[in-house]
N, C-alpha and C positions, 0 to 999 in steps of 0.2 A: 278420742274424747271420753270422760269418764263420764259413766250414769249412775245412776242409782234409783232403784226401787225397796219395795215393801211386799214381804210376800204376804199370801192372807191371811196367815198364823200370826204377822209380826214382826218376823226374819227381818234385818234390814239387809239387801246386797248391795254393793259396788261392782261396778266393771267397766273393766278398760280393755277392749280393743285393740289388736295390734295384728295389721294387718302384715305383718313383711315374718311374722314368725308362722311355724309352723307345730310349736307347743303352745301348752294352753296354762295355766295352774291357780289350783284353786286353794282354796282355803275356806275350812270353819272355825272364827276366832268367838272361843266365849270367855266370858267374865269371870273367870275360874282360877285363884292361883293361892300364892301363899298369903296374899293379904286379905285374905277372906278366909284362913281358916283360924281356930281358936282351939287353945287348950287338946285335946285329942286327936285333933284334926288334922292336926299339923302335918304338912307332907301328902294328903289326903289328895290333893289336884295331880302332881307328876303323878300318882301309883295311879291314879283314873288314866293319865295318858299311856301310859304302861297297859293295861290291864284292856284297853278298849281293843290293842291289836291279839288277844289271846283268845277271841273266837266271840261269834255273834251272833243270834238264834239261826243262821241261813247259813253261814260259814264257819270256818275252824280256823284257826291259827296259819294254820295250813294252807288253805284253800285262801286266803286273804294276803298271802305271800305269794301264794303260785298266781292268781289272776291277776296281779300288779305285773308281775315277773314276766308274763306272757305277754304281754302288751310293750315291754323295755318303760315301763315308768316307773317314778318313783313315787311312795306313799310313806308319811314320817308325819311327826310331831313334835312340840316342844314345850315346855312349862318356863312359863317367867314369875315374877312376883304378882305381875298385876292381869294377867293373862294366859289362855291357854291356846294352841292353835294346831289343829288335825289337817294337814296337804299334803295335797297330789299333782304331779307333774307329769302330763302323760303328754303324746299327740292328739291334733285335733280331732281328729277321728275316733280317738276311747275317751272325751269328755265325758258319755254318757256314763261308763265304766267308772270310774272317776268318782261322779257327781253320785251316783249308787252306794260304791263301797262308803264313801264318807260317811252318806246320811246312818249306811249300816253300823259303822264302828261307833258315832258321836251318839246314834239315839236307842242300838240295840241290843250292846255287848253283854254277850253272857252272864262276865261276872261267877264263874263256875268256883265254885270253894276251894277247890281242890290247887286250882291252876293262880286263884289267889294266894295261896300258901307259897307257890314256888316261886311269885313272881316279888313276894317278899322280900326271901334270900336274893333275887336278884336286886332289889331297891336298896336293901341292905348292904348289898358288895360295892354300888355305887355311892354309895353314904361311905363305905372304910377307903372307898377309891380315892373320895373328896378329901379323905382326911390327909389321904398319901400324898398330898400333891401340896408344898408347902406354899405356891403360889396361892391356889386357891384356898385354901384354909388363912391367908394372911387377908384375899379379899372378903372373905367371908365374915371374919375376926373383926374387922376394922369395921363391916356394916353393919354389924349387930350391935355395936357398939355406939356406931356414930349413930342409927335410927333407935336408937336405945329407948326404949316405951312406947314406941309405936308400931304399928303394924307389919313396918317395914323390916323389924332387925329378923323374922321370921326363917328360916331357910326355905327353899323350895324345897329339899329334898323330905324333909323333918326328922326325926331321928329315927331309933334304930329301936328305941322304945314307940313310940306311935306308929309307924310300922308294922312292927310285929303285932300291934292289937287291932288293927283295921277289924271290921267283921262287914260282911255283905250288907249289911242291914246300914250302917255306918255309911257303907259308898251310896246302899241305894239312896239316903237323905239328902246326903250331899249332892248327889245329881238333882236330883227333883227339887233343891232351891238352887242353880246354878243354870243348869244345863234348862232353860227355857226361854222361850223366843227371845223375850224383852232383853237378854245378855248374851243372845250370839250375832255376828256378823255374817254376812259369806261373801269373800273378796274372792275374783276371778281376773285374770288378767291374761293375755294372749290373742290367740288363734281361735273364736268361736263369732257364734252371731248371738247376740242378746237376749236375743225373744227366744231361740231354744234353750238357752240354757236358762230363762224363768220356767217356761214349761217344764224342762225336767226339775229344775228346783220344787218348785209349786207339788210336784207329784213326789217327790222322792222324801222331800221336809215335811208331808201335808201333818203325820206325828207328831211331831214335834211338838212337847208340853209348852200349849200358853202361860205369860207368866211376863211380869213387867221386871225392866231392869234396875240395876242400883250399882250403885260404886263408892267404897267406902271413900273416908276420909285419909288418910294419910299422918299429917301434923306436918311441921317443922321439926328437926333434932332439936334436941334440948342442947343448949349453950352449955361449955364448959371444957376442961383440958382433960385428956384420959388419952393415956397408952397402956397398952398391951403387949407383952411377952409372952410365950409359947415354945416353950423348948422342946424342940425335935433333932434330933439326931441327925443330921442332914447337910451336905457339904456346904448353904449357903445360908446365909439369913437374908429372908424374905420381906421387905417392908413396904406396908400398903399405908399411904398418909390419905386422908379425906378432908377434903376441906368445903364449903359450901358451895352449890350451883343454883340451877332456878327449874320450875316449876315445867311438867311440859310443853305448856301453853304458851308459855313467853318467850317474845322477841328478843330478848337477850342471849338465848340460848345459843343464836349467831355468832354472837360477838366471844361466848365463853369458846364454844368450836374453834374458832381461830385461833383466843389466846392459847387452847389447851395445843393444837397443832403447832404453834409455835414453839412452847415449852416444852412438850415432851412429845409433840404428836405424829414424829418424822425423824427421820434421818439427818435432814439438817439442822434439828431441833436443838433448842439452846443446852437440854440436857442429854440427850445423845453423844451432841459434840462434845461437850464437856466431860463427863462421868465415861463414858467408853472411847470415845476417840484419842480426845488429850489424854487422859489420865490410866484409862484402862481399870476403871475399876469396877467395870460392871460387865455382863453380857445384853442383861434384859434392863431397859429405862425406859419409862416410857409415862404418859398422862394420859385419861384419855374423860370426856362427862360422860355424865349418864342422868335421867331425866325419867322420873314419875308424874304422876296426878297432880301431886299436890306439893312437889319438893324434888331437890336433886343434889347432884354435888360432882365435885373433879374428882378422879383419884391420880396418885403418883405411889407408882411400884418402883419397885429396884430389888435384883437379887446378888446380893455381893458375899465375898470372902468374907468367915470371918473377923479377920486381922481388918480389911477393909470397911466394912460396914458400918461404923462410927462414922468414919473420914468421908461415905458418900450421902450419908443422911446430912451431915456438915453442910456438904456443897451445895447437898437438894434444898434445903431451907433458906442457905443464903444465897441461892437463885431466885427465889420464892421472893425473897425481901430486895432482889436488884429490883426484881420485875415491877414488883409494888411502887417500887421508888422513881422509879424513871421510865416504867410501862414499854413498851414494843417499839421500837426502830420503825421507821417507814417501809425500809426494803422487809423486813420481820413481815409487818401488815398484809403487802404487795403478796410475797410470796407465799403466807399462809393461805389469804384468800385463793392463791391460783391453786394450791395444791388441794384444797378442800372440792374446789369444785370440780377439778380433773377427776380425783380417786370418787369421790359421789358419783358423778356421768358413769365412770367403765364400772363402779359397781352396781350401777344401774341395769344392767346389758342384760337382759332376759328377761320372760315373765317371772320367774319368781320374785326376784325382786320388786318387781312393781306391783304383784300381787300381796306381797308383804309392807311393802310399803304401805298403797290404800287402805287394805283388813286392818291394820295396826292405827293410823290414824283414824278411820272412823268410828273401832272398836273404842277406844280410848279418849280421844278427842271428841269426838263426833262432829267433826271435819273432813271435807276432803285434801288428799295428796298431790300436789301438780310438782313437778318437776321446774316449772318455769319457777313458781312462787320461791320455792327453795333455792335458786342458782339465785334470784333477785334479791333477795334475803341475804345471801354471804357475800354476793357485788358488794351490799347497802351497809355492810357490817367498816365503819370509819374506826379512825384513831380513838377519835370523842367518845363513840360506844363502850371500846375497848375498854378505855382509862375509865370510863364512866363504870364499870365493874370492880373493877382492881380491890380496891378496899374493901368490898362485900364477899367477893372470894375469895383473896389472899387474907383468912382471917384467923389469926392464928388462933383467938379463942374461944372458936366454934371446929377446930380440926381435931380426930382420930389418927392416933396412929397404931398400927398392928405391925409387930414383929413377928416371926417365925422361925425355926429350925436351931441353929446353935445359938443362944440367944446370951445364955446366962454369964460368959465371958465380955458381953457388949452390953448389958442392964443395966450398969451404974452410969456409963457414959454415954449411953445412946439416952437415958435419962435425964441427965444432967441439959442435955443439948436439950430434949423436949422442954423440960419442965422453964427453962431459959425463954426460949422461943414462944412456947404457947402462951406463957406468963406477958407478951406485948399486947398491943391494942393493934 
């Protein structure tokens, strides 16, 4: 059963119980990411989650590596747009350990000058990494574009200019509005008993700067038709199309999950089978949502030849406009839903997952996570739901699209097709 309290700083926790396991995992989620930073800033959240594990008034880089290590857990983090999130996976038995190093690295870390400067060059090689990777540079391309004047088109990573000008002084601010009660969570999920792990909470957080939470706004994209070319040297061309989804909050977000697993979101999927099975003109095809505060959207990748690359953006669009037309089959429905809830259940199978799950919805939501609510929710997701979307996300003149790698051979005609297409209602 999930609980939740407040600690006396503020903190809010969740936790969930689970008696048949013998790991525990925790998490500190705060309200830290790229849509909170501006101008300078930018990038300013991931180099904090960087920079927290390079040593901390009590430990060294070092010493924060070897005491995870001795124990066989794991300690990581991750930067998203809308959040940030410091966990640890250990056995029941090193919670304590755990619950320590965290509160160490989120509320202590050095911040040494020196070790900022190297950790730069490394944020830096991850930004030229991002660039190397035509996939990611197509989905990156296409979100900047579709969240175009809003908070959203931001990178986490930031460039390579705001980066190299962090100064100590910079990070210390940005903690000192972020990094306080009112904007963190602590999701635990596992092998523990509750009331100890508030006690160590309570003593290990007792620092922790008061401070009330906030969450920006977001918007809606702005309406209209825009593609994107990017020539890179590269054996294939990458294309990331964007079209609109819904909000985190909303119950439709069911129904897009289906339709997106039906079109692109599986192996049996209508563009799977079409684009690489029948035709062979692709390796990678795929759709998948994704879901903000205040806004969201489908994407549809493909990385093809190419000679091919006209011919499979072709087929993705006029897939795009069967579906629009005559929406999902029964058996399509049936077996999306089963597949959805199968692959959800076995991804579920641990704490972390479920520790990620709760921290993320309460952080964001300020909701809790059930497992049941969600399995009832994809059951509930009908034909009527479905179709009752169709027109609001199949919308061709609210979609991006980003091209990538050999592009300049396929520009006029991969244009030609867009400016076609988007140009419908």
């Amino acid at each position: 059963m999930i609980r939740q309290a407040k600690l006396t700083n503020g903190i809010r926790v969740i936790m969930e119980p689970m008696d048949t396991l013998r790991s525990v995992s925790i998490g500190v989620w705060v309200n830290a990411g790229s849509v909170y930073e501006k101008g300078a800033d930018a990038g300013i959240s991931h180099f904090i989650e960087h920079m927290v594990f390079k040593g901390t008034a009590r430990r060294s880089a070092a010493d924060i590596a070897a005491e995870m290590d001795a124990v066989g857990g794991n300690l990581n983090a991750f930067t998203a747009k809308e959040c940030t999130c410091f966990y640890a996976k250990v056995l029941d038995e090193d919670l304590p350990l755990a619950v320590d190093m965290l509160s160490d690295i989120t509320l202590h870390p050095a911040l040494d000058e020196q070790e900022m400067e190297k950790e730069k060059r490394v944020v830096i090689e991850e930004i030229l990494m991002s660039e190397d990777s035509p996939e990611d540079k197509a989905f990156e391309t296409a979100g900047a574009a579709y969240y175009s004047g809003t908070v959203l088109s931001s990178a986490i990573l930031g460039t390579e200019k705001t980066v190299s000008a962090f100064s100590r002084d910079q990070v210390l601010s940005y903690m000192a509005r972020r990094y306080v009660s009112g904007n963190m969570v602590i999701a635990c999920a596992g092998s523990f008993v509750p009331e100890r792990l508030l006690s160590l909470l309570e003593e290990s957080f007792a620092d922790c700067p008061r401070g009330s939470g906030d969450m920006l706004g977001e918007k809606e994209p702005r309406a209209g038709k825009r593609w994107l070319f990017v020539q890179k040297d590269t054996e294939q061309v990458n294309a990331c199309l964007m079209l609109p989804g819904f909000r985190l909050d909303s119950s439709e977000n069911f129904a897009l999950a289906v339709l997106s697993n039906a079109l692109g979101g599986s192996m049996s999927s209508r563009l799977f089978q079409k684009i690489r099975e029948e035709l062979g003109l692709a390796y990678s095809v795929y759709t998948y949502p994704m879901a903000y505060r205040d806004t969201g959207a489908i994407c549809l990748y493909f990385g093809s030849g190419e000679k091919q690359a006209t011919r499979t953006l072709e087929l993705a669009l006029r897939e795009l406009d069967r579906l629009k037309g005559a929406g999902l089959s029964e058996a399509e429905l049936v077996r999306s839903r089963a597949q959805l809830k199968g692959s959800f259940l076995l991804g579920m199978e641990g704490s972390g997952a479920h520790m990620n799950a709760i921290g993320k919805r309460l952080l964001l939501q300020n909701k809790e996570f059930t497992i049941e609510d969600t399995l009832s929710a994809i059951e509930c997701v009908t034909m009527e739901k479905v179709n009752g979307i169709l027109s609001r996300v199949l919308s061709p003149r609210r979609a991006v699209c980003a091209a990538v790698g050999r592009t300049r051979g396929v520009k006029a005609d991969m244009t030609a097709l867009l400016d076609d297409w988007m140009g419908r209602k």
